[in-house]
N, C-alpha and C positions, 0 to 999 in steps of 0.2 A: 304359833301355828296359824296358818291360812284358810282355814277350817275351823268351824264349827259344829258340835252335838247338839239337839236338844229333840223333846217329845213335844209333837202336839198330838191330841187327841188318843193318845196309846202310843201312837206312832214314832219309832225313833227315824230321824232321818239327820244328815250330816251336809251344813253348805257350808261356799264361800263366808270365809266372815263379811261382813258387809249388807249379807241378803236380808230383805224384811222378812217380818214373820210371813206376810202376805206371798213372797213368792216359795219361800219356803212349803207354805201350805201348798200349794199349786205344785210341786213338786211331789207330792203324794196323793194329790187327786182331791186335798181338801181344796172347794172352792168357797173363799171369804165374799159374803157381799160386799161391794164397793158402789159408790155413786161417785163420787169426786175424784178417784182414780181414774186414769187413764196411762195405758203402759208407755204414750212414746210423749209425755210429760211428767215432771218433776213431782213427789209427792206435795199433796197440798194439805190430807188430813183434815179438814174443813167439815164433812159432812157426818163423820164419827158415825157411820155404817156399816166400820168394818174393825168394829171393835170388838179385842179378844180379852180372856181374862189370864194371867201371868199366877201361877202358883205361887202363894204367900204373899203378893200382892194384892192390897183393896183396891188398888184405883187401874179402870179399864185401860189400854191400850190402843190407837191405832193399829191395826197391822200394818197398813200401805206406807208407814213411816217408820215403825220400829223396828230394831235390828234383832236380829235372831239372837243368840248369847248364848254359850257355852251351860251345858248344862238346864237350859232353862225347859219349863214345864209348861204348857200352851193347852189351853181352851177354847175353843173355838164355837161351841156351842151352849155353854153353861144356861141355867135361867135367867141368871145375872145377866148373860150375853143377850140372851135372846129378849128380854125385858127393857134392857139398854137402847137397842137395836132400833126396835116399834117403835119407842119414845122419840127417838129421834128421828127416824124417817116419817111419824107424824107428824113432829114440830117443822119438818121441811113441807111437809104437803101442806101446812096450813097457810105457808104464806104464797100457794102455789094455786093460781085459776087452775079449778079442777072442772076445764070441758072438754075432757077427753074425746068425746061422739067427734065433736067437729073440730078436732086438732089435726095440724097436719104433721106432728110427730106420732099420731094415735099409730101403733102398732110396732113400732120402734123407740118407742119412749122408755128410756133407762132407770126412768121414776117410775111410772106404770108395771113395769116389768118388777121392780123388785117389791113394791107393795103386793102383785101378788106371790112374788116368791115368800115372803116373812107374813103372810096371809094378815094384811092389814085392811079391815074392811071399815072401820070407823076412824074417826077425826075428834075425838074428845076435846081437842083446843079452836079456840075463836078463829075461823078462814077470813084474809085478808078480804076486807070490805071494799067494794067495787074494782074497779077494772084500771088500774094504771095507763095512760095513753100510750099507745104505741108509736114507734119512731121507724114513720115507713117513708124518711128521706132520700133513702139510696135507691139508687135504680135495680140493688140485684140484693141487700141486706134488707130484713126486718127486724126490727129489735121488740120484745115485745116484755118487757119489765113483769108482766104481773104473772109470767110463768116461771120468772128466774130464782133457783132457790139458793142461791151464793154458793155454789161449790166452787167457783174460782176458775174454771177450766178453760173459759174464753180471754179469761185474763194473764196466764200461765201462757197458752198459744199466742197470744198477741202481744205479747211484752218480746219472743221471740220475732216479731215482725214490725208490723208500722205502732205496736205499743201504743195505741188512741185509747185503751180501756183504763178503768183507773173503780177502783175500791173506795168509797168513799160513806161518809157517815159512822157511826157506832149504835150496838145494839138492834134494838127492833127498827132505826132509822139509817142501817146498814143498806146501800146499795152497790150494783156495778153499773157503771153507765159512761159515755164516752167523756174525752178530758175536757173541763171546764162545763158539762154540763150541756156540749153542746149536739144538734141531729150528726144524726154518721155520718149524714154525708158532707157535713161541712169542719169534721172531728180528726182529718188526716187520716183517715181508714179508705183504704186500696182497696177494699172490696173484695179480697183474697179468700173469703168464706172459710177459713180455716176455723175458725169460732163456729161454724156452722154442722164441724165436721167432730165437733167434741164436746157441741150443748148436750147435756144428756136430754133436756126437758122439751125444746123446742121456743126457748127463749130467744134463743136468734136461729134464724131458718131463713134460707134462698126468698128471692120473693116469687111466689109460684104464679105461672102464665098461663097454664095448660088449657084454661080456658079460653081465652085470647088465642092457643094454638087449635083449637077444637071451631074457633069460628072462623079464624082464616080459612081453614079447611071447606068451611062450606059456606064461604061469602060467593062464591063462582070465578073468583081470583087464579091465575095461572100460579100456586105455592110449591116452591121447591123446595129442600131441605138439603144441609150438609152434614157431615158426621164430621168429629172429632176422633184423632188417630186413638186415642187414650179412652173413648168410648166404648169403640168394639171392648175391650178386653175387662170392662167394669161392668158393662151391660146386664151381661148373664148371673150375676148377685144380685141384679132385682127378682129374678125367678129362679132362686136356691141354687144355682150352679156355681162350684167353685172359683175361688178370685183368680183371674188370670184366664178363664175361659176365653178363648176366641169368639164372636157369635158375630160376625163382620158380613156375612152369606142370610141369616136371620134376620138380623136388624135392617139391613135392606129391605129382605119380603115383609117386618113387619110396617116399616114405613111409608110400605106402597099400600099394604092393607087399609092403615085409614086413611089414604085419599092423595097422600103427596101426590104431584105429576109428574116430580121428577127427583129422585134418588142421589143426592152427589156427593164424590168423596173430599174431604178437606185434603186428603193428603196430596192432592191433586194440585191444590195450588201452594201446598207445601213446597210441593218440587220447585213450584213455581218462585218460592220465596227466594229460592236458592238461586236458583236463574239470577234474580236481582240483587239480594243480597250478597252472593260472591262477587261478582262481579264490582258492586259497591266496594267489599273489602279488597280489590286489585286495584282498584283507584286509587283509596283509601292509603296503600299502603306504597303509592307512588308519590303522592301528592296531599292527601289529606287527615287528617284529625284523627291522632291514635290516642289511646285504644278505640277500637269500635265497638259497642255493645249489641246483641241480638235485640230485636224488639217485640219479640211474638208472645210475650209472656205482661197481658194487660195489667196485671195488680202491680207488673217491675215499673211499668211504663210512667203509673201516677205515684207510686215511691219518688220516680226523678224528680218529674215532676212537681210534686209537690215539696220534697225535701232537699232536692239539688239539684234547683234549676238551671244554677250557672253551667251543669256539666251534660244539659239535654242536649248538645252539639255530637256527643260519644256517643249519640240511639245512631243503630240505622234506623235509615228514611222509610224502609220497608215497612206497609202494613203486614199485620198477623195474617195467616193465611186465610183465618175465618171474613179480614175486611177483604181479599183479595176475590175470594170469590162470590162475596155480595155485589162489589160490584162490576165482575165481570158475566153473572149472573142480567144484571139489568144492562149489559150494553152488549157485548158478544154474544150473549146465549140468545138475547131477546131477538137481537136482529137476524142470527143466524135462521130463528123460527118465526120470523116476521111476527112477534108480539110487539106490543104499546109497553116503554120500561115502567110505565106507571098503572100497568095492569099486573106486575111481575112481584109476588112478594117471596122473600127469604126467610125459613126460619133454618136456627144454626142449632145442631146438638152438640152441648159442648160439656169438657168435665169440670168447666171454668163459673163461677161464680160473676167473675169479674168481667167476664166477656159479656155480661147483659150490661156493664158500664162501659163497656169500649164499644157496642151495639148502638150505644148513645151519645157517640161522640160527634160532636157538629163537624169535624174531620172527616169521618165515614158518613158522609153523603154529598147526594149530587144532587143539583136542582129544586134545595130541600124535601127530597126522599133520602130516607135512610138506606146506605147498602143492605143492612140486614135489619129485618122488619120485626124478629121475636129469637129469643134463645134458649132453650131449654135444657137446663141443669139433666146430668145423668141418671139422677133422682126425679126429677119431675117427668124424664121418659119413661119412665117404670110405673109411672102411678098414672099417667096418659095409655099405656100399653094396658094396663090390669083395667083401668076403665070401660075399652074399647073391648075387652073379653080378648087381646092375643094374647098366646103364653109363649114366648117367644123358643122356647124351646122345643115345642111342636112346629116351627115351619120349616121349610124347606132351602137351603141358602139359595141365593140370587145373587146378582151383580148391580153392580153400580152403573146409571145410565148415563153413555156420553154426552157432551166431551168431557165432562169432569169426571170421568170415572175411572182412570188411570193412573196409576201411580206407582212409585217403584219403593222399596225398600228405605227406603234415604225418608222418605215422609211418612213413612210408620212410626220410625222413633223420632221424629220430633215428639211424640207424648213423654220422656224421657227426658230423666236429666242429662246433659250431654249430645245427645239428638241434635239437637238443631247444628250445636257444632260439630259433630261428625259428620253430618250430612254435609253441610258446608264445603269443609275441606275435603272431602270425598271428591266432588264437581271442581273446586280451586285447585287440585293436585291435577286433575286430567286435564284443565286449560292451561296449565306451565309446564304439560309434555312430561309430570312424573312417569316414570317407568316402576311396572312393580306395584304390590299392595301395601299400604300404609299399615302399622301397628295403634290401635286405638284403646288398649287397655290402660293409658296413664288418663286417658277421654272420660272413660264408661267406669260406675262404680257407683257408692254410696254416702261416701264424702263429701262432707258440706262445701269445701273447696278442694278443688283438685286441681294442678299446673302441671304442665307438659311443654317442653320447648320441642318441635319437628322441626325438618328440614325438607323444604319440597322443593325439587326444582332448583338447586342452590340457595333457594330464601330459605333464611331461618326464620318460624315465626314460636314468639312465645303467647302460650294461649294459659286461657284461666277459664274454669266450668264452676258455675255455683249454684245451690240451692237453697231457697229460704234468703228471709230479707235482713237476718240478722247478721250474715256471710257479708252479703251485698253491700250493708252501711259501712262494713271496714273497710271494704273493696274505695267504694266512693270517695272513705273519710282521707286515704292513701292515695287515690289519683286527686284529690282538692291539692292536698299536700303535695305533689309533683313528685310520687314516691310509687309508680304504679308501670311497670314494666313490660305490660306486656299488648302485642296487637290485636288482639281478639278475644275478646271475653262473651262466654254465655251467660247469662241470666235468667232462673227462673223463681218467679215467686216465692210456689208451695213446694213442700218438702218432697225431695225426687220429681217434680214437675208436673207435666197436667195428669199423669196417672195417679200423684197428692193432692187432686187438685177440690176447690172446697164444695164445689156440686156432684162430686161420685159417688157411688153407693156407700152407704154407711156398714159395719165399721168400714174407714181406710186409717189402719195404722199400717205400721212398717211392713207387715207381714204383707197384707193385703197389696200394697207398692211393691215390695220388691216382686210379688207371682205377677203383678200387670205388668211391670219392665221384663220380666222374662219374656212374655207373652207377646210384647211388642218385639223385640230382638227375635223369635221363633219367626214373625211374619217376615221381618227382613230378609230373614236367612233363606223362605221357601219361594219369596216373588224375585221372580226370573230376571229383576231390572236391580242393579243395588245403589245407582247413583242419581242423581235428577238429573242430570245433563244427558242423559239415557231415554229419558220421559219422552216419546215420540209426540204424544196430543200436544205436551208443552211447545214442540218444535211448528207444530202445528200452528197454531193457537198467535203464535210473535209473525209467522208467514203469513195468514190468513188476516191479522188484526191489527197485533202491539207494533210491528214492526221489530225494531233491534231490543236489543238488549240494553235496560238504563234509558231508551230514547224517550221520545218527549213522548209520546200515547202511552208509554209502559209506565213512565214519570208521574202522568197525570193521574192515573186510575189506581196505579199498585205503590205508588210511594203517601206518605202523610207529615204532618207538622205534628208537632210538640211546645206547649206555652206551659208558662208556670200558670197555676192555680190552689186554691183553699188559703187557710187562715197561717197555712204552719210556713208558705215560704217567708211572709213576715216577723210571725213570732219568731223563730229558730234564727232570722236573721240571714239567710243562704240565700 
């Protein structure tokens, strides 16, 4: 049978064999506490929170682990359970700094939240003695050891990606901490905040700027701001509205509220990426170095980087959209409004983590100023917006202020896994006189790798779309091996792209990603432009400035280098 019987709680209910007891319950509305749990990672059982008691069994259960079984009889509440339960969510809070006032996971804290659901008001065991030092090496990660209660979760998420965490010690000399013991930022970690997005405790968390954003604001600095496409639609879960909410008309007025001067869209020089970046892949595929990889996805960038660096020749040259319009910000916008570029600052709202390490790349600047001046996670917008008293769902929408404030369809899903390459060939099929609408469902989807071979124009090109970095290493491991077939590959990071991306609002599991990629494909479908090549200011913009297309003014300011860097292209050998 493919099915199973069993009672919990009175209740008979009938699943899949295979299902835990945990999702079992959750199928009849019993909800188990969990702390180590998380639904779009592997059970880890680790925090023994969510232990139930098994009829004519003495010894407790996982649910997040155990299978349901035929016949079998489930408690879920016993005293045994609930006596269970407290003991050990104490014995986590004891090794856990208990300063909730000034934490900045205080109100989202999945520790705080369940001590008061199982009403734990005491600590009957010894609280870990002083304060472990924190590891604030990275420019966008903190690590902060003396909130961490080992449930595993950032280790579980990160063994799927650049895998720098590691479990180390036994017993009360148990820790998690990066490999060989060493700062994150010299530990082979991309900076992808995916650890950020499934600490329960606030043991590792973004490094937050808001403060830094709150006095550019009123240094008397000319400060613009840009949004990220994958923002609009995560926004509105800072302020209880469902995932996937639009709030694109909002977030402008509230951005102008505290003070910005100028309001600008990212997808603006998205369009723009395409401009150069197609056009790159038309050379590319006359003349130069296949496959070609997208480059707008910063944690892919120091993956290569740092772990195959013999194959950084595959990036395009293109910066991400967010470097594109820092520095067209300090040279276009400035001069067009006759400002000083060194009175000009940028901050970027971004759903990226890693983008405050690509913010910092000696690359992304000119004249040593930085194209973008400060970046702030989708999360730290939200706690900057509640500061400042807006609720972003009392304003009124607005627009985006030129010339960055156009954009077409084709640069909304760039937040999207697939995005970037659809937009792409969207603009590459209209330059080689395809006739006709392209079909893009082998493109678009949920699939860690997806492949498509098209035909446009007589060219056949075969393309590859991926997400998450554990895709991507087999990807790499196959073109080292000269076993990689194809001319255009996507790359992003976080799972389903910057709508996974590790500074959004909390939760982003699968659910929450899939309503944001809806939500971006809905804005596609209603703006009146659906390709970049369409993008009138971008025509603008190369008339008025860059000159052609690829030339050397568009070369100088919108393309970047790539160098190996960190400890791992030696150790690994690559």
């Amino acid at each position: 049978m493919n099915t199973v019987k069993l009672t919990i709680d009175g209740q008979q209910v009938q699943v899949p064999r295979g299902t835990t007891i945990l999702a079992a319950a959750q199928t009849l509305g019993i909800q188990i506490p969990t702390l180590c749990h998380h639904p779009d990672l592997p059970p880890g059982a680790s925090c023994r929170i969510c232990l139930v008691e098994l009829a004519g069994q003495k010894r407790l259960e996982p649910a997040c682990a155990y299978p349901a079984g035929e016949g079998m009889v489930v408690f879920t509440n016993s005293p045994s359970v609930r006596q269970a339960r407290r003991i050990n969510l104490q014995l986590l809070m004891a090794q856990h700094r208990g300063d909730c006032l000034t934490c900045s996971q205080s109100g989202s804290c999945q520790l705080q939240d369940l001590a008061e659901r199982l009403g734990v008001r005491e600590l009957p065991f010894s609280q870990r003695e002083g304060d472990l030092p924190q590891d604030t090496s990275s420019p966008s990660i903190v690590r902060d050891p003396s909130k961490c209660i080992l449930c595993g979760r950032c280790r579980a998420v990160c063994k799927s990606g650049a895998d720098v965490l590691a479990q180390v010690g036994r017993g009360y000399e148990t820790k998690i901490q990066p490999q060989f013991a060493l700062p994150l930022a010299q530990a082979g970690c991309v900076a992808c905040g995916q650890c950020t997005l499934v600490c329960p405790t606030g043991a590792l968390r973004e490094r937050e700027e808001m403060s830094e954003a709150f006095a550019l604001l009123g240094s008397g600095l000319h400060t613009v701001v840009q949004v990220a496409p994958a923002v609009r639609v995560a926004i509105g879960e800072e302020f209880g509205l469902p995932p996937g909410s639009i709030a694109t008309g909002q977030l402008v007025a509230a951005l102008r509220r505290i003070g910005f001067a100028q309001v600008f869209d990212t997808n603006f020089t998205a369009d723009l990426t395409i401009w150069e970046e197609g056009h790159e892949l038309l050379s590319r595929l006359k003349t130069g170095r296949l496959p070609m990889f997208t480059s707008c996805s910063p944690g892919w960038i120091s993956f290569v980087e740092q772990y195959y660096p013999d194959l950084l020749g595959h990036l395009s040259s293109c910066k991400s959209p967010q470097g594109m319009l820092g520095a067209l910000a300090k040279t276009y916008y400035a001069q067009k409004h006759g400002l000083p570029p060194q009175k000009v600052r940028v901050v970027s709202i971004m759903p990226c983590t890693a983008k405050k390490m690509e913010a910092a790349r000696p690359q992304l600047a000119r004249e040593a100023r930085a194209d973008v001046d400060l970046v702030l996670t989708t999360r730290e917008l939200g706690k900057l917006l509640r500061e400042a008293g807006i609720n972003l769902e009392k304003l009124p929408e607005e627009k985006f202020d030129p010339p960055f404030g156009i954009a077409t369809g084709a640069g909304a899903i760039f937040g999207t896994t697939g995005g970037v390459m659809e937009a792409a060939l969207r603009t590459v099929a209209a330059w080689l006189g395809e006739e006709g609408e392209l079909k893009w469902d082998e493109i678009r989807g949920e699939q860690e790798l997806r492949t498509a071979t098209i035909t446009i124009a007589s060219q056949e090109l075969k393309l590859a779309v991926v997400h998450g970095l554990g895709q991507a290493r087999g990807l790499l491991d196959d073109l080292s091996a000269g076993n990689l077939p194809y001319h255009f590959v996507e790359v992003m990071c976080c799972p389903q792209g910057c709508i996974g991306g590790g500074g959004q609002s909390l939760p982003t599991t699968s659910h929450e990603r899939k309503s944001r990629a809806q939500a971006l494909y809905e804005i596609d479908r209603k703006l009146p432009l659906s390709a970049s090549h369409e993008n009138h200011a971008v025509k603008v913009l190369y008339d008025e400035f860059l000159g052609e297309v690829g030339g050397e003014r568009a070369h100088a300011l919108l393309h970047t280098t790539y160098e190996p860097h960190s400890f791992a292209a030696s150790i690994l050998g690559k």
